[in-house]
C-alpha positions in Angstrom: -68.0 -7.7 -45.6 -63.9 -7.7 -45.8 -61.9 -10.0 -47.8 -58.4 -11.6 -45.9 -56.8 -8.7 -47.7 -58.5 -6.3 -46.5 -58.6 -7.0 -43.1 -54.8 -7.7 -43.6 -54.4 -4.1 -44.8 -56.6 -2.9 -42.0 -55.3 -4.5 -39.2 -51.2 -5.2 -40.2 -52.1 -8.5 -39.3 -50.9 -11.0 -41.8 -53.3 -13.9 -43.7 -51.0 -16.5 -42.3 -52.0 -14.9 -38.2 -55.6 -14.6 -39.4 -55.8 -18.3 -40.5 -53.8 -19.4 -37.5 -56.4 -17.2 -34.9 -59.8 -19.0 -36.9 -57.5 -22.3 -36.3 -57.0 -21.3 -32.8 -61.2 -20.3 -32.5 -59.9 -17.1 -31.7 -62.2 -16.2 -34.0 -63.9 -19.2 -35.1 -67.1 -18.2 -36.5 -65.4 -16.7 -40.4 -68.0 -16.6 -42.8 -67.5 -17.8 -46.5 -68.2 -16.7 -49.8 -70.2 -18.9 -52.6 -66.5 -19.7 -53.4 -65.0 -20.7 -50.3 -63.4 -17.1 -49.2 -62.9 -16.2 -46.1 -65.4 -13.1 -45.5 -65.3 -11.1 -42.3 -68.0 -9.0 -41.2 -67.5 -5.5 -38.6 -68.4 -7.9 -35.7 -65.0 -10.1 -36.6 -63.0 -6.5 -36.9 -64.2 -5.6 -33.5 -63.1 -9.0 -32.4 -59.8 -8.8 -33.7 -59.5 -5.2 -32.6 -60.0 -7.1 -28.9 -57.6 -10.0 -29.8 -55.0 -7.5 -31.4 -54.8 -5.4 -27.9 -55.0 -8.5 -25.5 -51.9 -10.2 -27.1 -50.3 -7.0 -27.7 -50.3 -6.4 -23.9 -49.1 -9.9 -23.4 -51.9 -12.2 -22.6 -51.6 -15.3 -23.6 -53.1 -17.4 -27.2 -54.8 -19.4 -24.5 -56.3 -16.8 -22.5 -57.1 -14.8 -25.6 -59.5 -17.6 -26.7 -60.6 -18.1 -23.2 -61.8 -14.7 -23.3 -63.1 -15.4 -26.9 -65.2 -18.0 -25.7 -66.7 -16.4 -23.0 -68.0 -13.7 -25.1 -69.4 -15.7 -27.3 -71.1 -17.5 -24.6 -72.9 -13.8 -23.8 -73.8 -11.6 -20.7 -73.7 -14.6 -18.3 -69.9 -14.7 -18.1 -70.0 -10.8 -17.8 -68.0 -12.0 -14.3 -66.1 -14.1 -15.4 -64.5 -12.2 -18.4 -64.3 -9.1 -15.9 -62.3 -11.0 -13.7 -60.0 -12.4 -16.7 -59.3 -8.7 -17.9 -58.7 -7.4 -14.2 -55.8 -10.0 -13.5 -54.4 -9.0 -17.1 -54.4 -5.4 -16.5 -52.7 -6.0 -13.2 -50.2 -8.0 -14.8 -49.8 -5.2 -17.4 -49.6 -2.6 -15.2 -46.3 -4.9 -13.1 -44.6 -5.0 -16.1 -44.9 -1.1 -17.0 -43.6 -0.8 -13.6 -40.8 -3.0 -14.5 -39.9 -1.3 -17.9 -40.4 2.3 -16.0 -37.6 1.2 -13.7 -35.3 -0.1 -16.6 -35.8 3.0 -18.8 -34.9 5.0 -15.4 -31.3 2.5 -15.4 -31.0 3.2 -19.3 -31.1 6.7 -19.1 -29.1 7.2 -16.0 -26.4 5.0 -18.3 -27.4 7.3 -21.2 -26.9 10.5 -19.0 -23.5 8.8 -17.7 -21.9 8.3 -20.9 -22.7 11.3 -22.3 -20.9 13.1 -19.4 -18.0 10.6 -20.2 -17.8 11.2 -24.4 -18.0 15.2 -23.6 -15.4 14.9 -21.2 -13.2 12.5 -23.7 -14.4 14.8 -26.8 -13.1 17.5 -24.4 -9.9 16.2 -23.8 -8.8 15.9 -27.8 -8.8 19.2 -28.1 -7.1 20.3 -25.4 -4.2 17.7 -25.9 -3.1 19.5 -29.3 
C-alpha cells in the first residue's frame, strides 16, 4: 500500500490531481485506511501509469475515464478499448507529424539566422 505522498513522489503527480482523478472515477476505486487515508495499492499505480501516458499524449479527461471504465468492466470491452487506443494513437501519431514539420520550419529559421549573425558578427570586424 502507498500513502498520497508517496504516490505523489512516485509519479510527480500532485495530491490535488490525484484527488481530482478519484473525483473524476479516473480511478475511483481508492482504498482507505482505519483513519480515513487515502491508500493506493500496485493495481492503482499501474492505473495511473495508464492515465499518466494517455493524457500526456493528449487524450482527453473524458476519454481517459472512458477507457477507465471499460477496464474495469473486464475482457468483454477488450474491443472496444482497442478501438479507443487505436483512434488515439492515430491522433498522436498526426500531431507528431505536425510538430516534425514545425521543428523542420524552426530549424530552417535557426539555420537562417545563424548564417545572418555570422555574417553581421563578420562585418564588425572588418569595418574597424
Amino acid at each position: 500500500m502507498y500513502s498520497i505522498h508517496e504516490v505523489c513522489e512516485r509519479t510527480g503527480l500532485t495530491a490535488h490531481t490525484l484527488r481530482y482523478y478519484e473525483k473524476e472515477k479516473l480511478l475511483p476505486s481508492v482504498g482507505r485506511s482505519a483513519g480515513g487515508f487515502r491508500q493506493y495499492t500496485d493495481e492503482d499505480m499501474e492505473s495511473l501509469t495508464m492515465i499518466c501516458c494517455l493524457k500526456n499524449t493528449g487524450m482527453s479527461l473524458q476519454d481517459i475515464a472512458r477507457f477507465m471504465e471499460l477496464t474495469r468492466e473486464g475482457d468483454q470491452t477488450l474491443r472496444q478499448r482497442c478501438e479507443l487506443l487505436k483512434r488515439h494513437r492515430e491522433r498522436v501519431i498526426e500531431r507528431m507529424q505536425e510538430m516534425q514539420r514545425h521543428l523542420e520550419k524552426v530549424s530552417c529559421k535557426v539555420e537562417y539566422f545563424s548564417r545572418k549573425l555570422d555574417e553581421y558578427e563578420g562585418s564588425l570586424f572588418t569595418d574597424e
